[in-house]
C-alpha positions in Angstrom: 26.2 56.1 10.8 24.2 53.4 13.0 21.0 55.3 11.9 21.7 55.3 8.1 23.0 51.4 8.4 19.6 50.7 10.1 17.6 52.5 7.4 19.2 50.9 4.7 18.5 47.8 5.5 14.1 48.5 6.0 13.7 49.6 2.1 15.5 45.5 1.2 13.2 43.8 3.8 9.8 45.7 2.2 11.3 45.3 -1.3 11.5 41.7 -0.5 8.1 41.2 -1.2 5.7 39.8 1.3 6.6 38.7 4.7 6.2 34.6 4.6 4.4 34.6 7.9 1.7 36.2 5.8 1.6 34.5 3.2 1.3 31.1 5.3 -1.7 32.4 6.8 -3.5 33.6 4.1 -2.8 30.1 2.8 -3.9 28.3 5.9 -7.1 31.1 5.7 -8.1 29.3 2.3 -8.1 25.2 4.0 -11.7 25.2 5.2 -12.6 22.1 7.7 -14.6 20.4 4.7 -11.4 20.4 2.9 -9.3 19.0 5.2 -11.7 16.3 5.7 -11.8 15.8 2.0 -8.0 15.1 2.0 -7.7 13.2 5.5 -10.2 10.6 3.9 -8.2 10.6 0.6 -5.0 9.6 2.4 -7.0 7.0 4.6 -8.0 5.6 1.5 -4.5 5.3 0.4 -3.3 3.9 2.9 -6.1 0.9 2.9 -5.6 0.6 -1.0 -1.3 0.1 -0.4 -1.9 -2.2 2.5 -4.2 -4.4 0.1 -2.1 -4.2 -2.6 1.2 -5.4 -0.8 -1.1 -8.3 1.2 1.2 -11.4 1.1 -1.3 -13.5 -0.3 -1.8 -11.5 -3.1 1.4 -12.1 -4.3 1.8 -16.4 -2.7 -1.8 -16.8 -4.4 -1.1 -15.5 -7.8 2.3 -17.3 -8.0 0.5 -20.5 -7.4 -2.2 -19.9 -9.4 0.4 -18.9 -12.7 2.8 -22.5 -12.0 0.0 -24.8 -11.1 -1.5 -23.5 -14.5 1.7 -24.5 -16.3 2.3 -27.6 -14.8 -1.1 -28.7 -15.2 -0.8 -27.9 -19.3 2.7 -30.0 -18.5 0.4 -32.9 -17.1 -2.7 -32.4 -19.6 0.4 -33.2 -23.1 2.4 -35.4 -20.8 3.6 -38.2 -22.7 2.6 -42.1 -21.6 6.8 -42.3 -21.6 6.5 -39.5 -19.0 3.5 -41.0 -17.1 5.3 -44.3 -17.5 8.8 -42.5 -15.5 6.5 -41.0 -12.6 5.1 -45.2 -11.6 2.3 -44.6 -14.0 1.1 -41.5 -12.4 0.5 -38.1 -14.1 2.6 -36.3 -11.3 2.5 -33.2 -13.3 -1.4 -33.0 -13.4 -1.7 -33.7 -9.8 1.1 -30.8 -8.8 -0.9 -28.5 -10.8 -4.2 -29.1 -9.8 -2.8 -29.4 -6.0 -0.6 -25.6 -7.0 -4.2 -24.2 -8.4 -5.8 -25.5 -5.4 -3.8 -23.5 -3.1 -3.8 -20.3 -5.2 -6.7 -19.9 -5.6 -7.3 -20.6 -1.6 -5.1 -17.8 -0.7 -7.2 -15.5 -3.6 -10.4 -16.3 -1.8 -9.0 -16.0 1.7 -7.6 -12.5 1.0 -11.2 -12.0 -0.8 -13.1 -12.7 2.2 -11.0 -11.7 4.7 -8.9 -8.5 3.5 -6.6 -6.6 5.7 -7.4 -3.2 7.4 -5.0 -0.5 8.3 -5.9 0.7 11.6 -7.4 3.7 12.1 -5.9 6.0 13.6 -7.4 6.8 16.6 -6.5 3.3 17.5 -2.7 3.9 17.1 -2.8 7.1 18.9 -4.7 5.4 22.1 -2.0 2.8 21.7 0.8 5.3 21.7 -0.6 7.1 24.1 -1.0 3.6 26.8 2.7 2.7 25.5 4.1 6.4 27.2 2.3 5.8 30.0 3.8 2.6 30.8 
């Protein structure tokens, strides 16, 4: 009975259809080195794109530049009854200018000076010093 058990269960594992051992190395077989290089510098460029896009002073600098743009049209058709409220300044031009000042500082700093991910063979010395500590 142990004999006919055993072979009854060889014709389900061949029916199966292929082992997956094989088929993940026939599918490791077709990654050549070019191709992994290909996507390693795909996902490096990602990475630096995300970490632009989600740079702080993307988002403080466009804010600026969008209220200092409305409160300067505020200023520019400010009333003299307004004017003559504010101590017969045009508070409202000045915020606005002073607001587009500072946005567009933070564009042009993040211009000049954008933010790297780092690569990684410096996170992985880094790791490595941190175990052996």
């Amino acid at each position: 009975m142990s004999e006919h058990h055993s072979e009854q269960h060889r014709p389900r594992s061949s029916r199966s259809g292929p082992h997956p051992e094989s088929s993940s190395s026939a599918h490791a077989a077709h990654y050549s080195d070019k191709d992994l290089q290909e996507e390693v510098s795909e996902l490096r460029t990602k990475s630096a794109t995300a970490a632009r896009l989600f740079d702080i002073r993307r988002l403080i600098g466009a804010l600026f530049v969008v209220y200092g743009v409305i409160v300067t049209i505020a200023g520019i058709t400010a009333s003299d009854a307004d004017i003559d409220k504010a101590a017969g300044v045009n508070i409202n031009l000045w915020t606005g200018l002073g607001m587009l000042a500072l946005g567009l500082f933070f564009l042009v700093w993040l211009k000049l000076r954008p933010i790297a991910p780092p690569t990684p063979d410096v996170t992985d010395a880094v790791q490595e010093k941190q175990r052996g500590d």
